[in-house]
N, C-alpha and C positions, 0 to 999 in steps of 0.2 A: 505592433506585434512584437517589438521587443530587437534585439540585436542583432545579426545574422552573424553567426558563429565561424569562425576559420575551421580550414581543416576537417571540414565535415561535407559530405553528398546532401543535397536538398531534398525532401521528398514531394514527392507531385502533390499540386495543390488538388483535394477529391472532396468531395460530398462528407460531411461530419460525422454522420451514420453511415459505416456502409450496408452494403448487401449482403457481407457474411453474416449469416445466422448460425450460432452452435450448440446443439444442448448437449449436455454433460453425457449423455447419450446419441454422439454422433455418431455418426455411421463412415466407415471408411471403406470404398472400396478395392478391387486387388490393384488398382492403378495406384491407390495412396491416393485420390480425390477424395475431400471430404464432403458428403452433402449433395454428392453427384447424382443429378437428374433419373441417370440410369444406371441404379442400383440394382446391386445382383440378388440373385437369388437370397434368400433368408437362411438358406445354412451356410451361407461364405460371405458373411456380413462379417465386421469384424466391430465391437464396442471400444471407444478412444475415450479417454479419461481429458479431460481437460490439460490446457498448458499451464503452467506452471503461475501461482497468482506470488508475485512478489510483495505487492503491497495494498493494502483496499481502503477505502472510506464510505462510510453509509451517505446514499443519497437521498432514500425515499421509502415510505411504507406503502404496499399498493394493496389493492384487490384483487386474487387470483383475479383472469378473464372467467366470464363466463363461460361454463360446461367442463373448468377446468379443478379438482378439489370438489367438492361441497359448495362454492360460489360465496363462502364466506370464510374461505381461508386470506391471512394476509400474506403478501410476501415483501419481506426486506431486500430492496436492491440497493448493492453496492455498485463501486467503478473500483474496477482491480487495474495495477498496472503487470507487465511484464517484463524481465527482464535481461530482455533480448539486446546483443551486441551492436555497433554499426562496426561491422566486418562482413565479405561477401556471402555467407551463410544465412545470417540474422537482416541484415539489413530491412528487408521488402515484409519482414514480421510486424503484423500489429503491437502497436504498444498500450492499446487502453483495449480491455473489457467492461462491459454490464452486467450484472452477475447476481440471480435471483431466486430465493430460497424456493427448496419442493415444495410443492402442491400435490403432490401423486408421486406414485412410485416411479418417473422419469427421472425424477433427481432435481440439481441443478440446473440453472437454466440460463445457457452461458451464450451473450453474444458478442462477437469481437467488432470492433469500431476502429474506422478508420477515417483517422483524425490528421490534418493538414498540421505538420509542427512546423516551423522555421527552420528544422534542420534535424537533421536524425537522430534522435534519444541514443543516448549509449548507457544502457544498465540504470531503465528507472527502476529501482528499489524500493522505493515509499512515495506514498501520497499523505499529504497532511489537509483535510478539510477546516476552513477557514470558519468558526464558528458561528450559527446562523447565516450561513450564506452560501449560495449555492455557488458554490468556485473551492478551490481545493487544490495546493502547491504540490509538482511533479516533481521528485528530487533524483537528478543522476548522484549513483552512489561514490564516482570517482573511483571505481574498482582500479583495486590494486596500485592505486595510487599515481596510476601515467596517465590518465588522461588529460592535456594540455588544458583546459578551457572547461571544466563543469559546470552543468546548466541546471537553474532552476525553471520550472517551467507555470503558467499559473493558468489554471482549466478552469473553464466556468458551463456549466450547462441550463436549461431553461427549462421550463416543465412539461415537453415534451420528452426531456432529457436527451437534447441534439448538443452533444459535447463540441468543445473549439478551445481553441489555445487562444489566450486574451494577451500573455506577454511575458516575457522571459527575462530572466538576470544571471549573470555569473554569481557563483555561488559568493559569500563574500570571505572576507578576512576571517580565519577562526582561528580561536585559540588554539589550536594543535592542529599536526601536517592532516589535511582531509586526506580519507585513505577510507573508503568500504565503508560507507556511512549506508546503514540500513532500518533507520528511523529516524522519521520527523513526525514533527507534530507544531499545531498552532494553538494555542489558549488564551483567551482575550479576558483580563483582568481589568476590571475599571473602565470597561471602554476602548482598552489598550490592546493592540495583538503583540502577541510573544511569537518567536520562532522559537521551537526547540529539537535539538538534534544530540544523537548522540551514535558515535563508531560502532561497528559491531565489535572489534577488538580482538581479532583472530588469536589463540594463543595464550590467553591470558581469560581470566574468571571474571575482572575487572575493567569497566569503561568510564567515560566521565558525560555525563549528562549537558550538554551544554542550551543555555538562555540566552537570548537579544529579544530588542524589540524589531519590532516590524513593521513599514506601511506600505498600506495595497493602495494604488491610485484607482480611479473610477475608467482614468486610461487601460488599464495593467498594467502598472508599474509597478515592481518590486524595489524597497526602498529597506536595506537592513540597519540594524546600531550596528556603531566601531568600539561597542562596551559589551562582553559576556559577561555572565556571570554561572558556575558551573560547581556540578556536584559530584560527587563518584558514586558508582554502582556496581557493586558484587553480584553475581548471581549464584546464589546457593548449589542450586539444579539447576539443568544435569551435568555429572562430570564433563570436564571439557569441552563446554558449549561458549557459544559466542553470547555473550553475556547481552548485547541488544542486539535484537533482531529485528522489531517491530515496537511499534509505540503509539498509544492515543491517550488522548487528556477529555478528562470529563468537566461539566460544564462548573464543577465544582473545585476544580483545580488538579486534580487526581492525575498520577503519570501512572499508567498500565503499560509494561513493559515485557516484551518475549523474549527468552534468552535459547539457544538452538542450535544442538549436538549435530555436526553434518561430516561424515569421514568420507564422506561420494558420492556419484550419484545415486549409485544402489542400495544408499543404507549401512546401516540400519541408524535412523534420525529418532531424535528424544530431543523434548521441547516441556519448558516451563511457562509459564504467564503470570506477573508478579504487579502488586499494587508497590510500587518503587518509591514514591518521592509525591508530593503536591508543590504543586506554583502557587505563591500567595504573594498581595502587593507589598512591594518597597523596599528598600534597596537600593543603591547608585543604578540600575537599568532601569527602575520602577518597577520589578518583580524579582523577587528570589524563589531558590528551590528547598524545599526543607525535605530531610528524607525520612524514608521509614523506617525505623531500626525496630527490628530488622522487617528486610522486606517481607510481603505478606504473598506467600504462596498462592493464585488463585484457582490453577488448575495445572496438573502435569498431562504430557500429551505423548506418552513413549510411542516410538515409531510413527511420528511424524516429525515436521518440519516447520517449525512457523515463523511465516515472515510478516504477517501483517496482524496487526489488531484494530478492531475498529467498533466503539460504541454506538448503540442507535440513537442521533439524535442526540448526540451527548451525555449519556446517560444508560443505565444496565436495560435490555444484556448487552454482553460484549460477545463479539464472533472474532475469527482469527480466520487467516487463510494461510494456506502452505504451499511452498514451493516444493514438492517432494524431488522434485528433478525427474530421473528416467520414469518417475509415476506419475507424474502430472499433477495439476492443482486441487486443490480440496478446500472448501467453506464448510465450516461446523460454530454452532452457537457453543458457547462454553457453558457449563453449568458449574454456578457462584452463590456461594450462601450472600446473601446482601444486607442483612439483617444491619452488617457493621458500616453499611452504606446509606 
């Protein structure tokens, strides 16, 4: 299971799935219970927007259920994380969603899971899915740079998709102080898995991309390189945005990268999505990063927030999800001309 961390509260060991179900259409009654048995009347119902989705990776393409759509609609489910505290507020908050496109005018269709960690996530930011394989690295972001001990975490789910934490690592040596890392991503070249991360970069237009390699043990073992190798990245749009926000790699090597204007929780957010860089082999790590000059705008998203990006499958389309904060979480497919893909 991986290390057991200092300075952190345990969470009880529970069922991988739990019993909270939530669609993007929940219901809240005047208690503030969500989902409650005994829901009031239909004019003092109140509609709750999703929490907040910080990072996602595609799991699976399904079949609407029956009687749900047309019965031939599909729906893409992702696993979102959140990015909720370990402080007395956040603590007992789920840290993994399932998260599955409309079929019907309900929306989203959002269930939260409650997953057995080794010890209490503090600010997962990004999930990086491990190429062909259904497992997919949890990364605390080190927010603001004091957390003593940042965890990697590695998820693996099964085709029921009954999510479990399989094993954990400290994050490793990086080339610069880790400080608000809100993308990773994993790209298996040759055979090979790559880690890639890169800072959001509060402040600055500018971050550096960073590469290792990586090995997954059949244990859960997390096993990083003591050799980076690293690129810089601008991001054009939007003014004074955190230039990484989100990040996934395609099965072609491709780095898609969200950069994300955030002055509060209230807004007003503006977010870009850029075709950034590709990973190709060779190099003293066995893969380098080559970049795109310039980068290739793929879609702008004013007034929103995006923290996640995530290809189906490895491969277009790509969806993105947002942390809006006091407005809650949002999943939208992007529309991308592909022609140059």
């Amino acid at each position: 299971m991986g290390r057991q961390l200092t300075g952190r509260r345990l969470l009880p060991v529970t069922a991988a799935l739990g019993a909270l179900a939530l669609a993007a259409c929940g219901v809240e009654t005047p208690s503030g219970t969500v989902g409650s048995p005994e829901a009031p009347p239909a004019a003092e119902r109140q509609i709750r927007a999703p929490r907040e989705f910080s990072g996602i990776a595609w799991l699976t393409t399904e079949q609407a259920p029956s009687g749900e759509g047309d019965g031939e609609e599909a729906q893409q489910v992702f696993l979102v994380c959140h990015d909720a505290r370990d402080n007395d507020a956040e603590r007992d908050l789920p840290r993994l969603s399932i998260v599955r496109t409309p079929v019907d005018t309900d929306g989203i269709v959002v269930r939260e899971l409650d997953v057995a960690f080794p010890s209490v996530p503090n600010d997962l930011e990004s999930i990086a899915r491990l190429p062909g394989r259904n497992a997919a690295l949890l990364a605390e972001s080190n927010a603001d740079g004091d957390d003593p001990d940042p965890t990697i975490y590695l998820a693996r789910w099964n085709e029921d998709l009954h999510v479990e934490i399989a094993g954990s690592a400290p994050w490793p040596e990086t080339p610069e102080p880790l400080v608000n890392v809100e993308a990773t991503a994993v790209v298996t070249l040759r055979g090979r898995d790559y880690f890639v991360y890169a800072e959001r970069a509060e402040g600055s237009d500018t971050t550096r991309i960073h590469l290792t390699r990586l090995k997954v043990g059949r244990d859960g073992t997390l096993r990083f390189g003591g050799e980076w190798t690293s690129l810089p990245f601008t991001a054009p749009e939007p003014p004074g945005a955190r230039p990484a926000s989100g990040l996934d790699i395609d099965d072609k090597g491709n780095l898609y990268v969200s950069s994300a204007y955030d002055p509060g929780d209230l807004g007003p957010f503006d977010s870009a999505v850029y075709h950034a860089a590709t990973a190709v082999p060779g190099g003293p790590v066995g893969a380098s990063l080559r970049p795109v000059e310039p980068p290739r705008q793929l879609a702008r998203s004013s007034g929103l927030k995006v923290e996640g990006v995530a290809l189906v499958d490895g491969a277009f389309p790509i969806f993105i999800s947002d942390d809006d904060e006091d407005y809650g979480g949002l999943l939208r497919q992007l529309r991308v001309a592909t022609e140059a893909y």
